[in-house]
Steps between C-alpha positions, in 0.01 A plus 500: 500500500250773580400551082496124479220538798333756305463337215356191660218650513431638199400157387138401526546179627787586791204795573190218525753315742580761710131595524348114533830428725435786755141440607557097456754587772339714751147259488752214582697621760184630691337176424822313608546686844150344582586180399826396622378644813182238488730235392376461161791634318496229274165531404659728227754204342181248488273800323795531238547150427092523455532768255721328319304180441204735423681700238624161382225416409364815380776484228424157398118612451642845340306697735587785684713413740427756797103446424588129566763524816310789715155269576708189549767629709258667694280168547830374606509786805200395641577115446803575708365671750266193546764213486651774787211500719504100475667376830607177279678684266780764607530830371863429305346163345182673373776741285678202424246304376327773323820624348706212374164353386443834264876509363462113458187595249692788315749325459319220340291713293792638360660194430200326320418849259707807461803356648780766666446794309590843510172604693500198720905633632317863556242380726812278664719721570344847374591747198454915498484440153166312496347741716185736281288812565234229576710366812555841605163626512391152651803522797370894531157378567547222732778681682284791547204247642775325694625839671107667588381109657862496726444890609097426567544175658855609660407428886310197454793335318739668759271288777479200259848533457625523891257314714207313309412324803429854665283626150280224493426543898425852404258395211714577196448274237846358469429250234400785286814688509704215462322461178534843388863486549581163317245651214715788462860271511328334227482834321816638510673145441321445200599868360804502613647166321546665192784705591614295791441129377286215702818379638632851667165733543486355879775622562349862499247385763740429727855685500394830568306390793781343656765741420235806673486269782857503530492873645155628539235383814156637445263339233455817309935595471510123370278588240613778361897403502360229366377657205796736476688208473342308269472808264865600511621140428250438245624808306887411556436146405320682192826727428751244526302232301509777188856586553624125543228347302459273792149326554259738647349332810783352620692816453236623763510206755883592546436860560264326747747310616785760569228690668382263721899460583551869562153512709665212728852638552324825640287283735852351609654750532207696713489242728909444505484912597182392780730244622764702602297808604396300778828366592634840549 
């Protein structure tokens, strides 16, 4: 089992996805801790069904299909955070409007031109095999911008994050950060749907956040077991998608999935041990 491990990764491909896979994870579970925190957790699952309408299209126009989806799936970020702000229009509709609008276009693209091919399925439901050095050196870069703007800007999103109310009263320009943080979900969804598919990549976002807060209190222990988290299941959902030739991404969502199970059965049984602590 251990060679077959090994030898993985003496592929180039399994070594791109290990590399893309591994930052992709750590900007989204930082990202995510912010987010399901704020309530916008599925701003993620709208951005994805954004990207892929936008690399829909992209492929229809044979263009390249990141150049297309980053601007427009950005745009779509701040359109959100503007249907958000509208006291007509509820946080949860905005993504659902925005998002089954996007997927209805993709789809329809798709239909009327290329039809369900094989690169159509990849941006679906993602492929380690389509990954190239290009996507690596483009997830390196906007990982690494991701990672400096969240350490600079770390307190004001920790006050955004906590008690917006309280930042604007203290002059901190609120709106701004919000921005900054839906610019940078943007990001990492649109990178991170090659390996991890339009249908699945949200699912980064938000999993390790939730399992962290299973266990951990402060804002700064979420983060980090969130990333640990994140990275570890990434790179078993990795493993066991080249040893079972199992679909990568959702190979990963169920090592999310057993983790987030594990994380809550030692919150039980914390509090089941609490509990009768202060019966005694």
């Amino acid at each position: 089992m251990f060679g077959l491990i090994l030898e993985m990764f003496t592929y180039p491909f399994m070594v791109r996805a290990l590399c893309m896979g591994v930052l992709v994870a750590v900007c989204s579970a930082l990202l995510g801790v912010t987010l399901v925190l704020k309530r916008y957790s599925m701003i993620g699952d709208g951005l994805s069904h954004v990207g892929f309408g936008a690399l829909a299209i992209a492929t229809a126009m044979n263009a390249a299909p990141l150049a297309v989806a980053i601007p427009v799936v950005i745009a779509a970020a701040f359109l959100l955070l503007r249907l958000t702000e509208n006291s007509k229009i509820k946080g949860d509709a905005a993504v659902a409007l925005i998002s089954t609008g996007a997927l209805a276009i993709g789809v329809m693209v798709v239909s009327m031109t290329t039809g369900m091919n094989t690169d159509v399925y990849n941006y679906l439901f993602g492929s380690i095999l389509s990954m190239s050095h290009g996507d690596v050196v483009l997830t390196g870069t906007v990982s690494a911008v991701i990672l400096v703007l969240f350490v600079f800007f770390y307190n004001r999103i920790f006050a955004v994050t906590f008690d917006e109310t309280f930042a604007r009263a203290t002059g901190l320009n609120a709106k701004l950060y919000n921005t900054v943080i839906a610019v940078l979900t943007a990001l990492i969804i649109v990178v991170g749907m090659r390996m991890m598919g339009s249908l699945l990549i949200s699912s980064l976002v938000v999993f390790p956040a939730v399992t962290s807060m299973r266990t951990c209190i402060t804002f700064r222990s979420v983060m980090i077991c969130s990333a640990v988290v994140s990275t570890i299941c990434l790179v078993t959902g990795l493993v066991i998608s080249y040893l079972y030739a199992a679909p990568t991404g959702a190979s990963i969502v169920l090592c999310n999935i057993a983790a987030f199970i594990l994380f809550a059965a030692v919150q039980k049984g914390r509090e089941c041990l609490q509990c009768s602590k202060k019966s005694l």
